[in-house]
TIMI-2910 file (N, C-alpha, C, CB; in pm, 1 decimal, decimal comma, always signed):
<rs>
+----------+----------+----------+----------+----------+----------+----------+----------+----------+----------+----------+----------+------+
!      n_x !      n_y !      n_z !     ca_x !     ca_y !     ca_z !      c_x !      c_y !      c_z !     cb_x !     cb_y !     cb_z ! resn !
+----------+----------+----------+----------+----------+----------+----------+----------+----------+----------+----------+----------+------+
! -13556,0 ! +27201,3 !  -6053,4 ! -13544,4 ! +27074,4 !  -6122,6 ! -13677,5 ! +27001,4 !  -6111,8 ! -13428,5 ! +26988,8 !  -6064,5 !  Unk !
! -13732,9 ! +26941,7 !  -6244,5 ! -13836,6 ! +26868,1 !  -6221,2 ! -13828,8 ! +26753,8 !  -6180,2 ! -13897,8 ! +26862,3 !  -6302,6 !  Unk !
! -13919,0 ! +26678,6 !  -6144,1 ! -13934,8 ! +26531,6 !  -6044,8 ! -13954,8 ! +26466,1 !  -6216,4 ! -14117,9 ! +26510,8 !  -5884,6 !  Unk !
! -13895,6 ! +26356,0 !  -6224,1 ! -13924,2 ! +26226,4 !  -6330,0 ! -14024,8 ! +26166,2 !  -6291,2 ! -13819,6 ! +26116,7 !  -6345,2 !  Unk !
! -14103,1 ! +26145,2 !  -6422,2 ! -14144,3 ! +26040,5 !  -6443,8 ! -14170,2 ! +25905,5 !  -6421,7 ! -14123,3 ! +26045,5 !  -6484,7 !  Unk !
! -14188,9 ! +25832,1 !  -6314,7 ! -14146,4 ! +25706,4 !  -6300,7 ! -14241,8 ! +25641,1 !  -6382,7 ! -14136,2 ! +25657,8 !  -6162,3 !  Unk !
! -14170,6 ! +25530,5 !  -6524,2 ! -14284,7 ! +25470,6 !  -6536,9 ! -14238,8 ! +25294,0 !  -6520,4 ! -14355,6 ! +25524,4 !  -6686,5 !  Unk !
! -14364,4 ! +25248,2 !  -6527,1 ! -14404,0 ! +25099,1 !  -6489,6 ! -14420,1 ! +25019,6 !  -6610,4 ! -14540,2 ! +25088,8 !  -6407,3 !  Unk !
! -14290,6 ! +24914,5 !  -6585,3 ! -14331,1 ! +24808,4 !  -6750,9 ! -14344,4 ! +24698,9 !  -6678,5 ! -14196,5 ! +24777,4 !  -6901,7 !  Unk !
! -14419,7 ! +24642,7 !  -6729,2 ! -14479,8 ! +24484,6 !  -6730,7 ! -14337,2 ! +24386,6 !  -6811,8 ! -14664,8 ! +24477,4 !  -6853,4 !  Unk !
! -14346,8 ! +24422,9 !  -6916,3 ! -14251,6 ! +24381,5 !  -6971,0 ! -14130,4 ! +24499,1 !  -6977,2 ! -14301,9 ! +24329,5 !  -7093,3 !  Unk !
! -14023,1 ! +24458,2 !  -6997,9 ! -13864,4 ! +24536,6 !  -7010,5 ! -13751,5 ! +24483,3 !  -7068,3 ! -13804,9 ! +24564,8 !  -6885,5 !  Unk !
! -13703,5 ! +24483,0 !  -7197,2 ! -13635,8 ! +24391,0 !  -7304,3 ! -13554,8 ! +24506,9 !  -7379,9 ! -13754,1 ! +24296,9 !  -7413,5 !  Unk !
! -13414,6 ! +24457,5 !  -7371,9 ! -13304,1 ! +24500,7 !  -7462,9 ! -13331,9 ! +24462,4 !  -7641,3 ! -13161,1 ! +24416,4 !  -7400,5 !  Unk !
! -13325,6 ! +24579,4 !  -7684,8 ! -13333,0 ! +24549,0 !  -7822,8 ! -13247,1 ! +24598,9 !  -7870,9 ! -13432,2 ! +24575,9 !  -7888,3 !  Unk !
! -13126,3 ! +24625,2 !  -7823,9 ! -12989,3 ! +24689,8 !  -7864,0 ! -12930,1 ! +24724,1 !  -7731,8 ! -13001,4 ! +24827,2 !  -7963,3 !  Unk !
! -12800,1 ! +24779,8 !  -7769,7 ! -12734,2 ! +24807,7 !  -7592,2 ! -12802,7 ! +24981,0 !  -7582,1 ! -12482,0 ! +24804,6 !  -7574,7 !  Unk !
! -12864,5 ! +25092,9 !  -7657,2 ! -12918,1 ! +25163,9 !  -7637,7 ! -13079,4 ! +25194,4 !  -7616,8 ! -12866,6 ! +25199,6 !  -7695,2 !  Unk !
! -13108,2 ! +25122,7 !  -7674,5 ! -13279,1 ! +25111,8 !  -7727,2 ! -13342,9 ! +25002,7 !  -7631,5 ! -13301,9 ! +25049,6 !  -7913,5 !  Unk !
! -13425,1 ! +25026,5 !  -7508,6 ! -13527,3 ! +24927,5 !  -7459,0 ! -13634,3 ! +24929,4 !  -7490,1 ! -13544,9 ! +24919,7 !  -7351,0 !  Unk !
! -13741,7 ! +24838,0 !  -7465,6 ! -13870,6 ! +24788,2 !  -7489,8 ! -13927,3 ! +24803,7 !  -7372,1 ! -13881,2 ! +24655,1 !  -7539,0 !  Unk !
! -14041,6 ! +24912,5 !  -7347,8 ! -14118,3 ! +24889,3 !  -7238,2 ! -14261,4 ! +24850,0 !  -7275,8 ! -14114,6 ! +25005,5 !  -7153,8 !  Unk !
! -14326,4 ! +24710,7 !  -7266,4 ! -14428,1 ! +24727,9 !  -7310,3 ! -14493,9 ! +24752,3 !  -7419,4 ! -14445,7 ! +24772,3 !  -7268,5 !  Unk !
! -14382,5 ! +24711,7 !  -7510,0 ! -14392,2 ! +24759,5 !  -7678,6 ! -14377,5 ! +24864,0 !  -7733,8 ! -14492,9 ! +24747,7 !  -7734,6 !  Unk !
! -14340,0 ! +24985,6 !  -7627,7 ! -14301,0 ! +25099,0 !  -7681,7 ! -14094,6 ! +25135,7 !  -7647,6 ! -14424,6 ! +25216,3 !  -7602,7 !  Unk !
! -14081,7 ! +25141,7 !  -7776,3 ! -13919,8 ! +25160,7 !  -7750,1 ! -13891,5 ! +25271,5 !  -7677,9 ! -13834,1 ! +25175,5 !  -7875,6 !  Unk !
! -13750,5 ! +25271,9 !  -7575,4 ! -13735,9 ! +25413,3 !  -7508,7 ! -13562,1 ! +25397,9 !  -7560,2 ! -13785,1 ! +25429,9 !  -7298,4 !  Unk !
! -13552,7 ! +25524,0 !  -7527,8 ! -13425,1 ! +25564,5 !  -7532,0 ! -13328,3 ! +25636,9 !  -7421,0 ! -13433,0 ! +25633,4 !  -7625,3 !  Unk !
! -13243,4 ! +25511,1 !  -7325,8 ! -13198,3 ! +25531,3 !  -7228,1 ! -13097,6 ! +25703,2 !  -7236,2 ! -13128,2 ! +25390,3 !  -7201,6 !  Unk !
! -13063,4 ! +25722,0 !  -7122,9 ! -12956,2 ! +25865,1 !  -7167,6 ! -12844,6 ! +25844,5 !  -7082,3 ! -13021,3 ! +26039,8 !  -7133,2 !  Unk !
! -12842,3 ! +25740,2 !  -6969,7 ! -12714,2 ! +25791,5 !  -6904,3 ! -12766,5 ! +25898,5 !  -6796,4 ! -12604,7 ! +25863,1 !  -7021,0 !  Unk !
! -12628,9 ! +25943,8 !  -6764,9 ! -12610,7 ! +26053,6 !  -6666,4 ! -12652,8 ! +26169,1 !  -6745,8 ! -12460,5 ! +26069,4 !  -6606,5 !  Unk !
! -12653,2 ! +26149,6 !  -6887,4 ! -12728,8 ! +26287,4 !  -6929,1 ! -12851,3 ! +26368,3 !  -6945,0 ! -12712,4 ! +26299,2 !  -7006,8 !  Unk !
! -12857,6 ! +26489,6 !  -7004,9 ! -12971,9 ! +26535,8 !  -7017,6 ! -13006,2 ! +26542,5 !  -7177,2 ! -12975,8 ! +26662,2 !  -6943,3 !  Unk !
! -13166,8 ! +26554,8 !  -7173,9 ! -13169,0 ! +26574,2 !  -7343,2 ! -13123,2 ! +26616,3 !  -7473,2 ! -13221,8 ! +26609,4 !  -7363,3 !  Unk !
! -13074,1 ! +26588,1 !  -7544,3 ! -13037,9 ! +26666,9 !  -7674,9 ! -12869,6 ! +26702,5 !  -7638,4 ! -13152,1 ! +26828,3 !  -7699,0 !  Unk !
! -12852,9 ! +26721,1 !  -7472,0 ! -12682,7 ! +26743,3 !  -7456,6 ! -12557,8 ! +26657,9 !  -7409,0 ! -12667,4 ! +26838,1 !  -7372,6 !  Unk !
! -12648,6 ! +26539,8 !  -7350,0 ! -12503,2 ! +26423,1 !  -7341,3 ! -12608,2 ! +26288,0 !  -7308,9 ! -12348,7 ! +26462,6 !  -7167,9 !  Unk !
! -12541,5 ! +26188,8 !  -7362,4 ! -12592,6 ! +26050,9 !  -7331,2 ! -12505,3 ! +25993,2 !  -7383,4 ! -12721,3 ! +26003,4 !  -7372,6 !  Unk !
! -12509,7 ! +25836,9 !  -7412,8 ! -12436,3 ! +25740,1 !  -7446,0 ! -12462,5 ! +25642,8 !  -7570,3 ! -12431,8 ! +25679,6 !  -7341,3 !  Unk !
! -12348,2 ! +25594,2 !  -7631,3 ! -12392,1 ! +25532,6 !  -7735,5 ! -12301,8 ! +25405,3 !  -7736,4 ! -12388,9 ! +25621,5 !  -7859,0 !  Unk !
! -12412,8 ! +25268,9 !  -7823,4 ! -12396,6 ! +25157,8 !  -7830,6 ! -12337,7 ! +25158,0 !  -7975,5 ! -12513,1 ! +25083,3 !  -7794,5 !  Unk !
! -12253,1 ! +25026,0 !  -8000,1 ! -12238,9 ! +24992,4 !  -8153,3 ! -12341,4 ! +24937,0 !  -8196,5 ! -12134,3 ! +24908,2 !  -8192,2 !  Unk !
! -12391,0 ! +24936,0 !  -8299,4 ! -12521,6 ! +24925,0 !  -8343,9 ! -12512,8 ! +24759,4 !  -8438,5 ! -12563,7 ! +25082,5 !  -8444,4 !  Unk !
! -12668,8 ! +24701,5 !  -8374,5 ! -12639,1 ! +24528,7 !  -8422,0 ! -12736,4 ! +24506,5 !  -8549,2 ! -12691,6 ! +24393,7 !  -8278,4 !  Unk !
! -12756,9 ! +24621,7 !  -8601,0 ! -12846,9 ! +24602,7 !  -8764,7 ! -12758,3 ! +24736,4 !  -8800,1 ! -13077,5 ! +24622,7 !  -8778,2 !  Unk !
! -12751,9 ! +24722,3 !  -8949,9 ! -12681,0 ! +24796,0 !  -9038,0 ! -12524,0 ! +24873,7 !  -9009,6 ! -12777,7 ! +24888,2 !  -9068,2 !  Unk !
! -12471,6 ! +24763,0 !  -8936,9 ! -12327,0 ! +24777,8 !  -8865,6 ! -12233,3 ! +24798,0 !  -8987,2 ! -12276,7 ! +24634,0 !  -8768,2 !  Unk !
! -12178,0 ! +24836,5 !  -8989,1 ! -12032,0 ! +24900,7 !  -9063,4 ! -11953,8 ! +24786,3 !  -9080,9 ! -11935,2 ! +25017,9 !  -8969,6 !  Unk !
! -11950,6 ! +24756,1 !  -8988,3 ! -11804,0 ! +24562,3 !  -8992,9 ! -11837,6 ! +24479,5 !  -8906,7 ! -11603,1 ! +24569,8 !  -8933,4 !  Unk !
! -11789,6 ! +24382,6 !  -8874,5 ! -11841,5 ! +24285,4 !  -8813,4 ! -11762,3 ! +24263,2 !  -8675,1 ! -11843,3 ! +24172,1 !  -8905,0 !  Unk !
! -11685,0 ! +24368,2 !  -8633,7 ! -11645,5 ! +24390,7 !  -8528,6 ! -11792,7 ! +24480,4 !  -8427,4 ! -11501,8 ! +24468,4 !  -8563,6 !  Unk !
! -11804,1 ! +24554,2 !  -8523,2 ! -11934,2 ! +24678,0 !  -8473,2 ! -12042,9 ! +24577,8 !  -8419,1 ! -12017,6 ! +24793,1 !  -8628,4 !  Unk !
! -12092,2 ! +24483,0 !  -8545,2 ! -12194,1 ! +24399,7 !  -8465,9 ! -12167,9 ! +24318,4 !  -8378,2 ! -12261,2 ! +24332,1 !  -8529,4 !  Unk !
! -12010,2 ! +24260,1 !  -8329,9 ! -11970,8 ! +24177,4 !  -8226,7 ! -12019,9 ! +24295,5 !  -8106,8 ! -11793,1 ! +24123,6 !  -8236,4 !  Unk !
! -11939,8 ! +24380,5 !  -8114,4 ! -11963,2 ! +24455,9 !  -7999,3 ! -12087,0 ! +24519,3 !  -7982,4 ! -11874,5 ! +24545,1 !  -7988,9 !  Unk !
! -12185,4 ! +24546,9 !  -8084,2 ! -12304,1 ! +24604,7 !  -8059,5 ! -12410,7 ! +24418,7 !  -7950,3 ! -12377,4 ! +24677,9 !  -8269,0 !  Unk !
! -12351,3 ! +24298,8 !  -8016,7 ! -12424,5 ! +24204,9 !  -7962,3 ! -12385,7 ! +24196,7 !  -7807,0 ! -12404,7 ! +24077,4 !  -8040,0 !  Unk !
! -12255,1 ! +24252,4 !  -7773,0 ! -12188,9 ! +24218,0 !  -7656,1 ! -12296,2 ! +24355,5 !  -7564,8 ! -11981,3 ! +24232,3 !  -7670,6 !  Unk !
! -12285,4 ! +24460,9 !  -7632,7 ! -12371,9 ! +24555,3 !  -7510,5 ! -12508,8 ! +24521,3 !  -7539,4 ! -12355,2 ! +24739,2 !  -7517,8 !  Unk !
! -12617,0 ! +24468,5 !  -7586,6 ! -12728,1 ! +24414,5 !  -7590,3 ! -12760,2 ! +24330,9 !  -7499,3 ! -12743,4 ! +24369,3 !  -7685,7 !  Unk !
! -12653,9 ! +24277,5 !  -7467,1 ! -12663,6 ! +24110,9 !  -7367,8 ! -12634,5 ! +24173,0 !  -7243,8 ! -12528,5 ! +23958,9 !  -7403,3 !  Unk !
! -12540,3 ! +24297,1 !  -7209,3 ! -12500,4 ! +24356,3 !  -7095,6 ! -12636,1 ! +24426,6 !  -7036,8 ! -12378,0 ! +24455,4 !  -7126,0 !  Unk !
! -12708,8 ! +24524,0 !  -7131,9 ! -12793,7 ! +24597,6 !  -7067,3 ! -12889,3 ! +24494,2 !  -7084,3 ! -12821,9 ! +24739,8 !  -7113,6 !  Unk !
! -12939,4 ! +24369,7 !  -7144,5 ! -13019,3 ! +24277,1 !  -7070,9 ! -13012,2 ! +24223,6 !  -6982,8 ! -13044,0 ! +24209,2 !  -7105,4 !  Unk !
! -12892,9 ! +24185,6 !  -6898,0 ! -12853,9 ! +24227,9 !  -6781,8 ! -12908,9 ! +24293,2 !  -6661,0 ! -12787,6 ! +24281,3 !  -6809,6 !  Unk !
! -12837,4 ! +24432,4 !  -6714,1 ! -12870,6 ! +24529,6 !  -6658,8 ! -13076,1 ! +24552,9 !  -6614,9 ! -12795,9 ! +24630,1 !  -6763,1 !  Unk !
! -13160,0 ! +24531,6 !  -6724,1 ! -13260,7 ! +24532,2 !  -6682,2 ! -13357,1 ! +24434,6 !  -6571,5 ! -13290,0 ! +24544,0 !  -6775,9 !  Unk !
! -13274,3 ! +24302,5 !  -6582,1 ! -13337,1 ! +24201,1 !  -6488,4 ! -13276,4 ! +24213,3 !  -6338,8 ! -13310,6 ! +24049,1 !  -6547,3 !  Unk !
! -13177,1 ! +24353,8 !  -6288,2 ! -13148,5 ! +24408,1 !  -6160,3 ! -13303,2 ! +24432,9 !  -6109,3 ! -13046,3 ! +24549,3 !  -6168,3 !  Unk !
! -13296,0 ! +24375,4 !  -5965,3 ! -13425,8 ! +24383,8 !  -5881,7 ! -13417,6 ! +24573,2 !  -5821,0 ! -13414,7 ! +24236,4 !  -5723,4 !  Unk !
! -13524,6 ! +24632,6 !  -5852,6 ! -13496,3 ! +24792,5 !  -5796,7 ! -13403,5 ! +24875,4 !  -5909,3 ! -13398,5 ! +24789,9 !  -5631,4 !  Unk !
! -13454,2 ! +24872,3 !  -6068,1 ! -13465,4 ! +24910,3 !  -6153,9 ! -13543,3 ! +25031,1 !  -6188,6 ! -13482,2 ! +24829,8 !  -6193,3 !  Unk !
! -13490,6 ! +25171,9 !  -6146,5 ! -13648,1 ! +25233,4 !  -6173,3 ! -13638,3 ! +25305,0 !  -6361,5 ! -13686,6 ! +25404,0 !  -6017,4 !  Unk !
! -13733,2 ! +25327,4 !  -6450,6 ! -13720,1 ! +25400,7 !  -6523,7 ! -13793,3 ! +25516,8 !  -6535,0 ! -13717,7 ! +25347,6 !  -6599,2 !  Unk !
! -13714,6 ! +25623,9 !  -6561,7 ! -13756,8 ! +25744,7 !  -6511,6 ! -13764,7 ! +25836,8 !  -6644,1 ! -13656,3 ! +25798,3 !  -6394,5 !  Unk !
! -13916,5 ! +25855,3 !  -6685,7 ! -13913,2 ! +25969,1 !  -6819,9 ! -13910,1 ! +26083,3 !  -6793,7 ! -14019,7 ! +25975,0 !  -6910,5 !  Unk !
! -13793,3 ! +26111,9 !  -6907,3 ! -13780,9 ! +26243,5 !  -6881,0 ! -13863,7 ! +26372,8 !  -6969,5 ! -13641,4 ! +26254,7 !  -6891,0 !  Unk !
! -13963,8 ! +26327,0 !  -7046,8 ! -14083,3 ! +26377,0 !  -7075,2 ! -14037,3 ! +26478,4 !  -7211,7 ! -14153,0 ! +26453,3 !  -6933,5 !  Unk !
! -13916,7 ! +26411,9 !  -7260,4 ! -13866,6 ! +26399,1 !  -7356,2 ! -13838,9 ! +26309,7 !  -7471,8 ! -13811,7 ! +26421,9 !  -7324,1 !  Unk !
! -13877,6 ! +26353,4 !  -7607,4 ! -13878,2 ! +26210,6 !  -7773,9 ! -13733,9 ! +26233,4 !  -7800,1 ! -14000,6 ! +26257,3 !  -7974,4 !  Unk !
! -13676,4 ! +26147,9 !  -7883,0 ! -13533,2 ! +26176,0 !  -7945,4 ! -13595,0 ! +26214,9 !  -8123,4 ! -13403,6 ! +25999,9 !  -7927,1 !  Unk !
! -13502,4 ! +26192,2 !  -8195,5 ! -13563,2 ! +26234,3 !  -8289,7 ! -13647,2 ! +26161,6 !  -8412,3 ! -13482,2 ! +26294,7 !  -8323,2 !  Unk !
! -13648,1 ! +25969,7 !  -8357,0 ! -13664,1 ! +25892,0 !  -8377,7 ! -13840,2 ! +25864,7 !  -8300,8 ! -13539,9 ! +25834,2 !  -8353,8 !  Unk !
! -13871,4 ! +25908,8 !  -8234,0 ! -13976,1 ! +25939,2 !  -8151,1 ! -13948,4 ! +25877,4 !  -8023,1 ! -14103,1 ! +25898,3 !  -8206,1 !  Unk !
! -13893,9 ! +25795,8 !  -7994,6 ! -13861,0 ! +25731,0 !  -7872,6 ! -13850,3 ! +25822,5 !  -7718,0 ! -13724,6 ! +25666,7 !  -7908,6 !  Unk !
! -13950,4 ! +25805,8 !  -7637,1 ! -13901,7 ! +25879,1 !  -7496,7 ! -13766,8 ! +25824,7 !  -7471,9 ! -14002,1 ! +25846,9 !  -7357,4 !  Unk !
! -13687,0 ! +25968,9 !  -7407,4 ! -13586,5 ! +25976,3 !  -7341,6 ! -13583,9 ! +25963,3 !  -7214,2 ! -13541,1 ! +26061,2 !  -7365,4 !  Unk !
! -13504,6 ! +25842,8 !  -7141,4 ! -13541,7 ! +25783,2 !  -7010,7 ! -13397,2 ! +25770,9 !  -6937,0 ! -13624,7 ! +25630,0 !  -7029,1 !  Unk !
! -13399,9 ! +25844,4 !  -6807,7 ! -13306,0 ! +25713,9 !  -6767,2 ! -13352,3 ! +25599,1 !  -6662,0 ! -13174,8 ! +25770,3 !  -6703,1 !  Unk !
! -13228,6 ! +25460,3 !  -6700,7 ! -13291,6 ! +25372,8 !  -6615,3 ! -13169,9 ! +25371,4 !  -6505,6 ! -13337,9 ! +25223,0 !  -6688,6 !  Unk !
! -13232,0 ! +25421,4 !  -6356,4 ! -13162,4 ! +25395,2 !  -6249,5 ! -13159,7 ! +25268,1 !  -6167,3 ! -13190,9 ! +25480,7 !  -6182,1 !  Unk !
! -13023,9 ! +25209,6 !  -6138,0 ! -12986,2 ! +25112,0 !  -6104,3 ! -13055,9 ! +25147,8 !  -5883,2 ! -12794,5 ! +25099,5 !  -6172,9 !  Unk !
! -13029,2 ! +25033,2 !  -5783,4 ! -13052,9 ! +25051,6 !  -5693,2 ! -12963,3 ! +25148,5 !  -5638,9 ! -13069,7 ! +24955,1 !  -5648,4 !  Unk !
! -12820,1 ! +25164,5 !  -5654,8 ! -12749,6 ! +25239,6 !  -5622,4 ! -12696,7 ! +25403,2 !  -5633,7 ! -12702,2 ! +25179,2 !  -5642,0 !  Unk !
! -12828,0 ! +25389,3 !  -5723,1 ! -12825,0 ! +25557,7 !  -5788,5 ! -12756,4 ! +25579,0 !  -5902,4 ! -12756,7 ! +25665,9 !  -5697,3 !  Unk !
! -12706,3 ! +25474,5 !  -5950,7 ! -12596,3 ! +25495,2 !  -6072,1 ! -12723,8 ! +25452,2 !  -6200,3 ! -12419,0 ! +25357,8 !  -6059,6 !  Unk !
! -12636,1 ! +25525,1 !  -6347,0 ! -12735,3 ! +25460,3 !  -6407,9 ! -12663,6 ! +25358,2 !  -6488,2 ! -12824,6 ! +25550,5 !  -6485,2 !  Unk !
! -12777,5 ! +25342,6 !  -6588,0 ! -12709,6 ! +25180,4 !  -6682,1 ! -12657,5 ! +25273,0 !  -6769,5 ! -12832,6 ! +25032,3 !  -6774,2 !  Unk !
! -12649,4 ! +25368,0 !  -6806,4 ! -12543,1 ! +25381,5 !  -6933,0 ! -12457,6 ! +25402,5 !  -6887,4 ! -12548,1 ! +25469,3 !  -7035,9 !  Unk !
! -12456,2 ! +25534,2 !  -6781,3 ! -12270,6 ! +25527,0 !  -6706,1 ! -12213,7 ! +25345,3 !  -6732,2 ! -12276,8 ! +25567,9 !  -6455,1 !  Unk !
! -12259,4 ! +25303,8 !  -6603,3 ! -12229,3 ! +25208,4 !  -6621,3 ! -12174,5 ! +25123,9 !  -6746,8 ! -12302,6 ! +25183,6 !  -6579,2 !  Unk !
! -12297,4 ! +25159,3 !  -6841,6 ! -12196,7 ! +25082,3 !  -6977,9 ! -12068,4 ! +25157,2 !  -7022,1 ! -12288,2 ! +25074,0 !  -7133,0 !  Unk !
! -12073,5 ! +25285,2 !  -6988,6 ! -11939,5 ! +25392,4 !  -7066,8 ! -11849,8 ! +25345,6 !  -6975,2 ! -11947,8 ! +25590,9 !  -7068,1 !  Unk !
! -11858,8 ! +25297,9 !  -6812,9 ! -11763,5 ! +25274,2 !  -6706,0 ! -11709,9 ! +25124,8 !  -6756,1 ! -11838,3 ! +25280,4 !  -6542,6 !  Unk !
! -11770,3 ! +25023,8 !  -6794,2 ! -11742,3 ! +24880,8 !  -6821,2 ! -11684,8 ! +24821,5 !  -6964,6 ! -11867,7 ! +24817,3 !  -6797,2 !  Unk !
! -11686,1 ! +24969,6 !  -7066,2 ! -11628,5 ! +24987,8 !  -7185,3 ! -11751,8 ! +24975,4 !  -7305,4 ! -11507,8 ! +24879,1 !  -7196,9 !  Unk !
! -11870,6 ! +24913,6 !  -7282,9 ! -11995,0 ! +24860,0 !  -7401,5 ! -12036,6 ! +24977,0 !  -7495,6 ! -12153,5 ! +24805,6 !  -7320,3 !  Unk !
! -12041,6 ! +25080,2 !  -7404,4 ! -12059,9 ! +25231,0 !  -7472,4 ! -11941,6 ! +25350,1 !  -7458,3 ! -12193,9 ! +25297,6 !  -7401,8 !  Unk !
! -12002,4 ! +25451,2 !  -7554,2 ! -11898,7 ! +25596,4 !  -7555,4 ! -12003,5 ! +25666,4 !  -7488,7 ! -11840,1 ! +25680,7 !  -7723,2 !  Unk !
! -11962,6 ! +25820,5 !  -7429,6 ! -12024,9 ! +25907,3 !  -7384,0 ! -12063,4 ! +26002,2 !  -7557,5 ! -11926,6 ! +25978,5 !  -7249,3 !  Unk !
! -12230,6 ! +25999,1 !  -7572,0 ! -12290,8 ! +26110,7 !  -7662,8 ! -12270,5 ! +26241,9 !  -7589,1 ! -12453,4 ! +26088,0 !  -7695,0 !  Unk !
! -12291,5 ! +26316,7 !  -7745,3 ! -12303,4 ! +26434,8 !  -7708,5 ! -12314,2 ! +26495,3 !  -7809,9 ! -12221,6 ! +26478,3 !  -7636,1 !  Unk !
! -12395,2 ! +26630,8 !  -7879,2 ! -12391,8 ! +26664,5 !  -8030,4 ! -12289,3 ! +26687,0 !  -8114,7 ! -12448,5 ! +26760,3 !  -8051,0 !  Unk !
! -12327,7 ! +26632,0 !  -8246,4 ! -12157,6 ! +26637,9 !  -8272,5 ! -12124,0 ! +26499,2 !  -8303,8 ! -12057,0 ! +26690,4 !  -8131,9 !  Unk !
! -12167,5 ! +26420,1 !  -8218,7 ! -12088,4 ! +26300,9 !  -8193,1 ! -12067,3 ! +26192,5 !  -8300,1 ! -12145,4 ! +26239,3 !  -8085,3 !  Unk !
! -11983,7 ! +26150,8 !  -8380,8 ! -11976,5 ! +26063,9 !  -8525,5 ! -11913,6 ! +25879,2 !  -8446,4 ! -11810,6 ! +26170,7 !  -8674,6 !  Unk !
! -12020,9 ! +25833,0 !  -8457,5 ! -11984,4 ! +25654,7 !  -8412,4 ! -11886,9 ! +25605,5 !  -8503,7 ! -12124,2 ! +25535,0 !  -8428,3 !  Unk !
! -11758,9 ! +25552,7 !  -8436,5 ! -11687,4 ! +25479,0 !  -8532,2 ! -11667,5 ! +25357,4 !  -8443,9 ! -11551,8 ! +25550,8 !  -8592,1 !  Unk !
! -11749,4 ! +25273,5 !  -8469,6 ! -11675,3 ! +25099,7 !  -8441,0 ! -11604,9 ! +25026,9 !  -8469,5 ! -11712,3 ! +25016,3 !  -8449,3 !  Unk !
! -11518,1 ! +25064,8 !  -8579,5 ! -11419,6 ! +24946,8 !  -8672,5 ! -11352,6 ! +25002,8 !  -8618,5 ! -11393,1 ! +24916,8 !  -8832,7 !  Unk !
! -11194,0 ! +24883,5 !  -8656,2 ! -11090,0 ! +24907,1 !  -8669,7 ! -11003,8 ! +24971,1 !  -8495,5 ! -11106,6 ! +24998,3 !  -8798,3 !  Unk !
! -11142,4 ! +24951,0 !  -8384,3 ! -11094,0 ! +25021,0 !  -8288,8 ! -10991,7 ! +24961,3 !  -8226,7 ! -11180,4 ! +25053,6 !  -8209,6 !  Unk !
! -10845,7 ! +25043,6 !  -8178,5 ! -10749,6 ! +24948,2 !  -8133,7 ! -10789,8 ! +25005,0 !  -7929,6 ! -10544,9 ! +24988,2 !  -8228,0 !  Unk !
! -10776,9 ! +24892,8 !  -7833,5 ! -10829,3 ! +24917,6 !  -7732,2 ! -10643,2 ! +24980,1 !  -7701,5 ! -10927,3 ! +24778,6 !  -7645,3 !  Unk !
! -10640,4 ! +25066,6 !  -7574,0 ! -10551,0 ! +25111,2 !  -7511,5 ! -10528,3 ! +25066,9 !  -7355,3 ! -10569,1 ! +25233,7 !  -7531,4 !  Unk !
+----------+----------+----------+----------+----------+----------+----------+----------+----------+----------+----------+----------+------+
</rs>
């Protein structure tokens, strides 16, 4: 197994509940996963489907902004682009957990994986 990446932002800003800002370059968190085979996904707060999608895409935006102002934050590249160009990162919390578990554990996100088709409307919770 290779050692990550640790990298260093000056700045660190939610621009969706998936997509951060390090320093002006967008990354793309993963979760407990690995590249291209599992990560997590946000409802999305531009070109949303209904206006439930963008409620909830605004609600995990505000969570993982949150999540980034935790003291002992590390982000760790995994020396991997998505297909959007964005490095694939995860950001580990102090406890070893990361922020996307976390969002799939607190309900903000689903667990990715290929394959995977986002539906935000109409969701009835159980």
């Amino acid at each position: 197994m290779l050692a990550a990446t640790i990298l260093i932002c000056a700045s660190l800003t939610a621009i969706d509940g998936d997509t951060v800002k390090c320093d002006g370059v967008n990354l793309r968190p993963m979760g407990d996963g690995a590249p291209d085979v599992s990560g997590f996904d946000t409802p999305e707060i531009r070109g949303e489907k209904c206006a439930e999608e963008e409620r909830l895409g605004l609600l995990a935006k505000e969570r993982m902004s949150e999540f980034l102002m935790v003291q002992g934050l590390v982000v760790e590249d995994s020396g991997v682009v998505d297909f959007y160009g964005r490095p694939l990162v995860v950001l580990r919390l102090p406890d070893g957990s990361t922020v996307g578990q976390r969002l799939i554990e607190e309900g903000y996100a689903r667990e990715w994986f290929p394959g995977y088709q986002a539906n935000w409307c109409n969701v009835n919770p159980s």
